[in-house]
C-alpha positions in Angstrom: 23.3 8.9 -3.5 20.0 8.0 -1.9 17.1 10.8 -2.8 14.3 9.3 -1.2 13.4 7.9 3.2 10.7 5.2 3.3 9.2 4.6 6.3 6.2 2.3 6.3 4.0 3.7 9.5 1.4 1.4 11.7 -2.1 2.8 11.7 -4.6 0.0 13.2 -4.1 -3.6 13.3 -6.0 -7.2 13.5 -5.3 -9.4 16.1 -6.0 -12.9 13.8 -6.4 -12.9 10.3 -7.1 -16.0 8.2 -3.6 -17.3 6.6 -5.3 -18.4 3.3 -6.8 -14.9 2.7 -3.4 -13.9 2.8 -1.9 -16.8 0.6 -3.8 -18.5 -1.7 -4.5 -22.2 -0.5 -3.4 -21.3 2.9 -6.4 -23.0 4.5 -5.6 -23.5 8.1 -4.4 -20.9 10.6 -4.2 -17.2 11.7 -1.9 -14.2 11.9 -1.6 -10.8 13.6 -2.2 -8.1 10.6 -0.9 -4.9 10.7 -2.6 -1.9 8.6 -0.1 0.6 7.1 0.4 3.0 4.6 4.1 4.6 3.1 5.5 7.4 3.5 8.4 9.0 1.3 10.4 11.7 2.3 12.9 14.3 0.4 14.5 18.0 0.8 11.3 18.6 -2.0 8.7 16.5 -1.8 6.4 14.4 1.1 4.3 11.9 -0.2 2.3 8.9 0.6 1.1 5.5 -0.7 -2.1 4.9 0.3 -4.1 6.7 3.4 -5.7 4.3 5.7 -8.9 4.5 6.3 -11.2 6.7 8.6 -12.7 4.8 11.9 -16.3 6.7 11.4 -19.2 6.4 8.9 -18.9 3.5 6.8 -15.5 3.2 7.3 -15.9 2.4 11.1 -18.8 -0.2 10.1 -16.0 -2.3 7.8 -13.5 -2.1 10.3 -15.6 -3.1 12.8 -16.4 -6.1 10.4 -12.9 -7.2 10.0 -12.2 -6.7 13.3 -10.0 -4.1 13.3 -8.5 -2.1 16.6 -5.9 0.0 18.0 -7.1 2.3 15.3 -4.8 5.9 15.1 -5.7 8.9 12.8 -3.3 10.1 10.0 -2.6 12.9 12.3 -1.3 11.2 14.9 0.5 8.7 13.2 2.3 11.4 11.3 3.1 13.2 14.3 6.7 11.7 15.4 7.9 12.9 11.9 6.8 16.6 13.0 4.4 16.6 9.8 0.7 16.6 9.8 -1.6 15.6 7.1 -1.9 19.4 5.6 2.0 19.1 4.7 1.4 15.9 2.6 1.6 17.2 -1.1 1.8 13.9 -3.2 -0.4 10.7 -2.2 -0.3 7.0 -5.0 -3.4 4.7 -4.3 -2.9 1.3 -5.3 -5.8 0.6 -4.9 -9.8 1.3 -3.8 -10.1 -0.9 -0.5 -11.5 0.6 2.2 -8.4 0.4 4.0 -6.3 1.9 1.8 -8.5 4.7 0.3 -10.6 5.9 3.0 -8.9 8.8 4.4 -9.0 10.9 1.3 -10.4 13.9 3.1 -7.6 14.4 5.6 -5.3 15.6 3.2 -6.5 18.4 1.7 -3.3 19.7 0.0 -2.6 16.8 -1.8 -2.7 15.1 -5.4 -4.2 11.9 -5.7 -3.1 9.3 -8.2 -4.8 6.3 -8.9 -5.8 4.0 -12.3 -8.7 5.3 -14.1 -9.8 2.0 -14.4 -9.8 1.0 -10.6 -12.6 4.1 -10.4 -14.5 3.0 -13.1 -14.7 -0.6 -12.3 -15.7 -0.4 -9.0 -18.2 2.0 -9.3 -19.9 -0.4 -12.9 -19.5 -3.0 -9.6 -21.5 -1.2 -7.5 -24.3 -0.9 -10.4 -24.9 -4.9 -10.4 -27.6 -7.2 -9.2 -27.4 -8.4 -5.1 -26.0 -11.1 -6.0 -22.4 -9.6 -7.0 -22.5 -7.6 -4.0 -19.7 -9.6 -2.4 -17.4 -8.0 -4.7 -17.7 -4.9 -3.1 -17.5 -6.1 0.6 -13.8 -4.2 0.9 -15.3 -1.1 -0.3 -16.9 2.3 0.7 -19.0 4.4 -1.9 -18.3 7.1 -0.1 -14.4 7.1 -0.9 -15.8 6.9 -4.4 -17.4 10.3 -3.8 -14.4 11.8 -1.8 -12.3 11.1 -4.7 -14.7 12.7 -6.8 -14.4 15.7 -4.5 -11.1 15.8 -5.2 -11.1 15.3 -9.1 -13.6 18.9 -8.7 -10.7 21.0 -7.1 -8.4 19.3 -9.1 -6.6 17.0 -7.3 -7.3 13.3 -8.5 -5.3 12.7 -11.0 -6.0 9.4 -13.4 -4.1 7.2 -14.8 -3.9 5.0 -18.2 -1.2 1.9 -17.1 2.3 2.9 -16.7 3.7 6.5 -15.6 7.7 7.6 -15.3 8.9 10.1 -13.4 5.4 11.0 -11.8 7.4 12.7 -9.2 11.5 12.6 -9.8 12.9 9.0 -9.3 9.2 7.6 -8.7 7.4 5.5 -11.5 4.1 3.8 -11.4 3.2 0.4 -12.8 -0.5 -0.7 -13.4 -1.5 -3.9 -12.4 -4.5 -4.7 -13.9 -7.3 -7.3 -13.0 -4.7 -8.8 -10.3 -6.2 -8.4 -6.7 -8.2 -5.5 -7.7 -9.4 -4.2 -11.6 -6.8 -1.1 -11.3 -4.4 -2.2 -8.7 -1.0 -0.3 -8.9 2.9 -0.6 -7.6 5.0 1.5 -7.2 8.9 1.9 -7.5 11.1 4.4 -6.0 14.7 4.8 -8.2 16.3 6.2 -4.9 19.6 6.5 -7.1 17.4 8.4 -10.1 18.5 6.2 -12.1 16.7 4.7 -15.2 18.2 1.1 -14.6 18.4 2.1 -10.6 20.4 -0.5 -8.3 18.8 1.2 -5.5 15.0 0.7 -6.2 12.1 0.1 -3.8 9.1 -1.4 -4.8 6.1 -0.3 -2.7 3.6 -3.5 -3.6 0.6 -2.2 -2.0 -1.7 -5.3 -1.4 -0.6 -7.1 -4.6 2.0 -8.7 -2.2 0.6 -8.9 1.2 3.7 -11.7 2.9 6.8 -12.5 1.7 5.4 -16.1 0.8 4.1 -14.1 -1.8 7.3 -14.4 -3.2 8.0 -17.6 -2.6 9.4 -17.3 0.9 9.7 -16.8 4.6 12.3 -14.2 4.5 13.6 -12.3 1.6 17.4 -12.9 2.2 16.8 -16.5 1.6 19.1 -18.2 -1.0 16.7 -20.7 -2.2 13.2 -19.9 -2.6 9.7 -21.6 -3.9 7.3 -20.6 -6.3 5.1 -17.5 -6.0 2.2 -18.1 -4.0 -0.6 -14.9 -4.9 -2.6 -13.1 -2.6 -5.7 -15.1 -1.1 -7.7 -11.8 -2.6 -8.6 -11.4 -6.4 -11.3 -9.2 -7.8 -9.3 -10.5 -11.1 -6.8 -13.2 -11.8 -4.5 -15.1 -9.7 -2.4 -16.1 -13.2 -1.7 -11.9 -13.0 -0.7 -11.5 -9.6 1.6 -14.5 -9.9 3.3 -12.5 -13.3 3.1 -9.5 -11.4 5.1 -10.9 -8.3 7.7 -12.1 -11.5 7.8 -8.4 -12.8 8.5 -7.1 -9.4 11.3 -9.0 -8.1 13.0 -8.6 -11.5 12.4 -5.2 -11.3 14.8 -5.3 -8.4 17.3 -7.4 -9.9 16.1 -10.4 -8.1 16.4 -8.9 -4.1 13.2 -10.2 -2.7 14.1 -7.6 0.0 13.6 -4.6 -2.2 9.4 -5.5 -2.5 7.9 -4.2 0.6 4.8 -6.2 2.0 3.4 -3.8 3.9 0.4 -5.9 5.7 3.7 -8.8 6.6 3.4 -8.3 10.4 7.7 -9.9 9.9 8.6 -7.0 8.1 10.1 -4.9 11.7 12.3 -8.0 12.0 13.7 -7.5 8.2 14.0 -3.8 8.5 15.3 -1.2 11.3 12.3 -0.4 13.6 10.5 1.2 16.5 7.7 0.2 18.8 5.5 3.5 19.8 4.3 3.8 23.4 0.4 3.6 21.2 1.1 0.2 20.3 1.7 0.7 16.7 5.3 0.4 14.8 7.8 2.7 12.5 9.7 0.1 10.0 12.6 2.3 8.3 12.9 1.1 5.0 15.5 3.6 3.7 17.1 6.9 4.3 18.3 9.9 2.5 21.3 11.0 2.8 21.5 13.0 5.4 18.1 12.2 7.0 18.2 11.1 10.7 17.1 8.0 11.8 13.1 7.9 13.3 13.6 4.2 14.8 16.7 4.8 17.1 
């Protein structure tokens, strides 16, 4: 029994991105970074990890500064699944980043979930002297104030570390002070069950490539030592035991953590190239859903 279709849908994309911000130590080099969020399908619920952010305002001014292009609203990215973003009903933030936070307004029927302590810590960030300001250079106040927004009508939900069940099959597990203060992962039980042999792990930017994980490509029989994330508000010694926690979590298939940003990850999984330039990776079906990559 599968419950539970992940797709992980294309929104923008950078033509060259430093290697080492990608893996630590990675000093020399560039790669093609794709910008996605996650979205999860049933018969009862449609949700999302993460939301993209939204090319205007201050969102527009960081993607400009990163470089970003071939920039697509949630709308039309949603569009080849025949849903649109008022139809979304669940959404799990890993994380704060601009890029991962900043469409909080185009989804105005859904619940937010998110660390109390990623909120809290970036906005006592945003309180310190110029000279800390670089910690906030992957940020936008105003998503601070969207999510606010949404905590008035009742919508942003917070969390205290670990969550079960949040929606059926679907836990959360906190990250803390690893690449952000709050970060988050989450893991999909696709079989409902409490020691699942079908689980998913949706890593958000806590794994960014699969040399992460100490490899080119999970399938590979022998693999190196974990290799974190080349960004940490906190410390690198976390995301390494996070990385740990994760692939044990799926009973040691490196396959079963997506990296979303890994521009490879169309080669590992069944996918499809849009006539807008950006890609569909099928992750997983339901049973009985149809195919969106054929």
């Amino acid at each position: 029994m599968s419950k539970y279709s992940i797709w992980v849908l294309e929104y923008a994309e950078l033509d060259q991105y430093a290697r080492g911000a990608l893996q630590y130590g990675a000093y020399e080099g560039s790669v093609r970074l794709p910008f996605c969020y996650v979205l999860i399908k049933s018969d009862e619920h449609i949700s999302m990890v993460d939301v993209g952010y939204n090319h205007a305002d201050y969102g527009g001014v960081l993607g400009k500064k990163f470089g970003i292009s071939n920039w697509h609203s949630p709308r039309d990215v949603l569009e080849p699944f025949g849903l649109t973003p008022n139809q979304i009903n669940t959404i799990f933030l890993t994380h704060a980043h601009f890029d991962h936070m900043g469409n909080l307004q185009d989804f105005p029927n859904a619940h937010f979930y998110i660390q109390q302590r990623e909120i809290s810590e970036w906005i006592r960030a945003m309180t310190l002297p110029e000279e800390f300001k670089a910690l906030n250079g992957a940020t936008d106040p105003g998503d601070i104030l969207n999510a606010v927004r949404a905590a008035c009508e009742g919508r942003l939900h917070y969390l205290d570390g670990d969550a079960s069940d949040v929606i059926p099959g679907i836990d959360i597990h906190a990250a803390f002070d690893t690449h952000t203060y709050g970060s988050m992962w989450i893991h999909v039980r696709n079989d409902l069950s409490p020691e699942s042999q079908d689980g998913w792990i949706l890593a958000g930017d806590l794994v960014y490539v699969y040399e992460n994980l100490g490899c080119e490509h999970p399938d590979q029989v022998e693999t190196g030592p974990y290799v974190p994330v080349g960004l940490a508000t906190g410390s690198q010694t976390r995301l390494i035991e996070t990385s740990a926690t994760m692939v044990r979590t799926t009973n040691g298939e490196r396959r079963r953590v997506i990296p979303i940003h890994d521009r490879r990850l169309p080669d590992v999984f069944p996918s499809r190239k849009l006539q807008n330039g950006l890609t569909i990776t099928e992750i997983c079906r339901a049973d009985g859903q149809d195919s969106m990559v054929r």
